[in-house]
C-alpha positions as CSV (number, residue, x, y, z in Angstrom):
1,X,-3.0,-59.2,50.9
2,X,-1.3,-55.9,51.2
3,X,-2.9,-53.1,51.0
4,X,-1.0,-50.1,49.6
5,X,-1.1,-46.2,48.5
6,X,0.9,-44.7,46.2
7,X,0.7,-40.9,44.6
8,X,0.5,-41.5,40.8
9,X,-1.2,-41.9,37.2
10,X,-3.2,-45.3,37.5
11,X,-2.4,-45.4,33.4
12,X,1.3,-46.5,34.3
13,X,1.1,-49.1,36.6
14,X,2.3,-52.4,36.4
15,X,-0.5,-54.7,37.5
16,X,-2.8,-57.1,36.5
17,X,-5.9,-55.3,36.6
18,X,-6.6,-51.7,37.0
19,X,-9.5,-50.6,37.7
20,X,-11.6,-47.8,35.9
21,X,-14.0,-45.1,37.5
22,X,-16.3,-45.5,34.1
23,X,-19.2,-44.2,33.1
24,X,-22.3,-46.4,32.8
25,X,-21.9,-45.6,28.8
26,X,-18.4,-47.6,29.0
27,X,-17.8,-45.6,26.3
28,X,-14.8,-43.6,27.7
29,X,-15.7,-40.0,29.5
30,X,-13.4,-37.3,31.5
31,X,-11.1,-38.0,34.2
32,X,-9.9,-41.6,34.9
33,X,-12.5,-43.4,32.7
34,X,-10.9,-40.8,29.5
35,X,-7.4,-41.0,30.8
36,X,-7.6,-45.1,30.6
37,X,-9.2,-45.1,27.1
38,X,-7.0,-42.5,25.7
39,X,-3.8,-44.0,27.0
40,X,-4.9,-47.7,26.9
41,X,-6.6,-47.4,23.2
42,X,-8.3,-48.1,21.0
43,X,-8.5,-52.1,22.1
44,X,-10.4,-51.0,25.2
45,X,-13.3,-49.0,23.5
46,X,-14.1,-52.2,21.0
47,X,-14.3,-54.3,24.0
48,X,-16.5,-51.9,26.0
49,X,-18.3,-52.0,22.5
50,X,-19.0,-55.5,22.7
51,X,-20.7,-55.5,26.1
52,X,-22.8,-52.9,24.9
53,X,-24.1,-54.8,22.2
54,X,-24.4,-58.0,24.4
55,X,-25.1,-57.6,27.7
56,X,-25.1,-53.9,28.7
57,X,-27.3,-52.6,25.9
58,X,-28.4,-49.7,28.6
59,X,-24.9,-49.4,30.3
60,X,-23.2,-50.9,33.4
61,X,-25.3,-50.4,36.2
62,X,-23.7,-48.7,39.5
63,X,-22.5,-50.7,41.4
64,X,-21.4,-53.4,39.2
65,X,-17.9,-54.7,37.4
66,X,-16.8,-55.5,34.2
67,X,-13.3,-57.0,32.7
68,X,-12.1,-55.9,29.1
69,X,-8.5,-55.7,27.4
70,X,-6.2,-53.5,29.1
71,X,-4.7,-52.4,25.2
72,X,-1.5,-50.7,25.4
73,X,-1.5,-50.4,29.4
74,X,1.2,-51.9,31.3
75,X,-1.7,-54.2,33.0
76,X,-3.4,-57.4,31.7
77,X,-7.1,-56.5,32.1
78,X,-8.9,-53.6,33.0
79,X,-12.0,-53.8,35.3
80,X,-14.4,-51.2,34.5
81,X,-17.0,-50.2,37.6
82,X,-19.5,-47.6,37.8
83,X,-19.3,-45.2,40.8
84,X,-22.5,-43.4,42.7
85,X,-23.1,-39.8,42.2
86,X,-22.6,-38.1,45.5
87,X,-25.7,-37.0,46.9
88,X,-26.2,-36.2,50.8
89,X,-29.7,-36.7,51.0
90,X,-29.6,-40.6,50.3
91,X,-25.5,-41.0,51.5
92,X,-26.2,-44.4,53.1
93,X,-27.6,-46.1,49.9
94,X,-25.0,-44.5,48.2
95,X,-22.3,-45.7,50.6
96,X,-23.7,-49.4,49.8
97,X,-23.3,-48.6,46.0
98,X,-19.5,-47.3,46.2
99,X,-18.9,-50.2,48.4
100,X,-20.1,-52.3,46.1
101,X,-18.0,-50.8,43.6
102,X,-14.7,-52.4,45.3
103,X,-16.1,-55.7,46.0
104,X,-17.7,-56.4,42.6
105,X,-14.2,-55.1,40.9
106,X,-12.4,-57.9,42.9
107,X,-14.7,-60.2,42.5
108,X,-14.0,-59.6,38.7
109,X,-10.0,-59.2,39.2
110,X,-10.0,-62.7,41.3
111,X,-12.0,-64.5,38.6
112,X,-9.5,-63.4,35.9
113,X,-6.8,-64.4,38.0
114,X,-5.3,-61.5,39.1
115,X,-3.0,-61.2,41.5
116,X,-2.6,-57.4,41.9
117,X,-5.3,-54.3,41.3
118,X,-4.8,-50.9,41.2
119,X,-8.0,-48.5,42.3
120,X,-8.6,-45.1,41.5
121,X,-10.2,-42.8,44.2
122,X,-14.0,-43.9,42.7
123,X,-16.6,-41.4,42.7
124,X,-14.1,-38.5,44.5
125,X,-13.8,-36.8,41.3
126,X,-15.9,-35.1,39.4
127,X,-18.8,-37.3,41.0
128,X,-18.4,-35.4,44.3
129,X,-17.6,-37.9,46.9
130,X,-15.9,-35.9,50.0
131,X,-12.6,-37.7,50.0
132,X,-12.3,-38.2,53.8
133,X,-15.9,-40.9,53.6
134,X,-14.7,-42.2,49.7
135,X,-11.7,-43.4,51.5
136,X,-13.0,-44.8,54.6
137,X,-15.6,-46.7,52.3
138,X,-12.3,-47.7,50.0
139,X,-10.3,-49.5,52.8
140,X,-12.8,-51.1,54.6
141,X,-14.7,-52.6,51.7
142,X,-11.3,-53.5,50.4
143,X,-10.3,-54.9,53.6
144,X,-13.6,-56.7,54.4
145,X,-13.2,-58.4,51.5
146,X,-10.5,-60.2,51.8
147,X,-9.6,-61.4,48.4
148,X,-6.6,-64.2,47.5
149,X,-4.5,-61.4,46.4
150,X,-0.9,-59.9,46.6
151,X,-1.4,-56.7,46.3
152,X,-4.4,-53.9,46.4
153,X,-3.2,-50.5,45.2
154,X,-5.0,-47.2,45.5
155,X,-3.3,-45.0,42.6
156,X,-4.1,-41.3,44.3
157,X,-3.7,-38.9,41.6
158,X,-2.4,-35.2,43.5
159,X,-1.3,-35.0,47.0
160,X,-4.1,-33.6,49.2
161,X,-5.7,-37.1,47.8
162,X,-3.0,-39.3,48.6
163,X,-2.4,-37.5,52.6
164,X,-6.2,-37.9,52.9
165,X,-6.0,-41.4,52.4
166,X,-2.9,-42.2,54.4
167,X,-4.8,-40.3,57.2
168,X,-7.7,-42.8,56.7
169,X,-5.5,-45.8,56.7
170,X,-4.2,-44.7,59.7
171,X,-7.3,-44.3,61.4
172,X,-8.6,-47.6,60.3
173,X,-5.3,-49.5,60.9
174,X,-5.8,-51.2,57.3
């Protein structure tokens, strides 16, 4: 499995599963979870829709990973996951949660059948994640888990995002 990082808008890659930082709602939100609903369409939201009224009735837990339609995206499937809030005081727990946030996605992405997922930088937005630990937690769950993949993309939207993760690559020798 390679493991790569590319500076771009996770909406226009060509993959088999792209992975959204959603809200537990699914119901769409700011940032990556809008930018994937708005550009993806309306497909997505009647999906998300359906797990709500099945079995997500109080919203995706953090932590967890869902599949829906990927609608007009140039990707087969998106994987919906809810990231941790960033809090300080209770990091470590936290840690597990974003962690868990990587595994569970390809956990989802391999059952589908995908053979290539692009990631967002989950829970370094507006959820407050330094960049420098949501990285380091990035590559090595993504790394420790070792999935029958080609390909694992991070999709780092702005530059300061994208040299913070090389740097952490580096470091890590992922």
């Amino acid at each position: 499995m390679r493991i790569t990082l590319v500076q771009g808008d996770i909406t226009e890659q060509e993959v088999d599963a792209v992975v959204n930082a959603a809200n537990s709602s699914l119901l769409g939100g700011g940032g990556v979870d809008g930018a994937i609903h708005r550009k993806g369409g309306p497909e997505i939201l009647a999906d998300c829709r359906k797990l709500r009224a099945s079995h997500y009735g109080k919203g995706l837990p953090t932590g967890r990973a869902v599949a829906t339609t990927a609608g007009r995206l140039p990707a087969r499937w998106v994987v919906h996951t809810v990231g941790p809030v960033f809090r300080p005081e209770d990091r470590r727990q936290r840690a597990e949660l974003l962690a868990s946030c990587y595994r569970e996605s390809l956990r989802v992405a391999a059952e589908l059948g995908a053979r290539t997922v692009a990631f967002p930088a989950i829970s370094a937005g507006i959820f407050g994640w330094p960049v420098d630990d949501a990285a380091r937690i990035a590559l090595t769950a993504v790394a420790e888990a070792a999935p029958d993949l080609d390909e694992v993309r991070f999709v780092l939207f702005g530059a300061e995002t994208y040299e913070v993760f090389a740097g952490v690559r580096d470091e890590l020798g992922a």
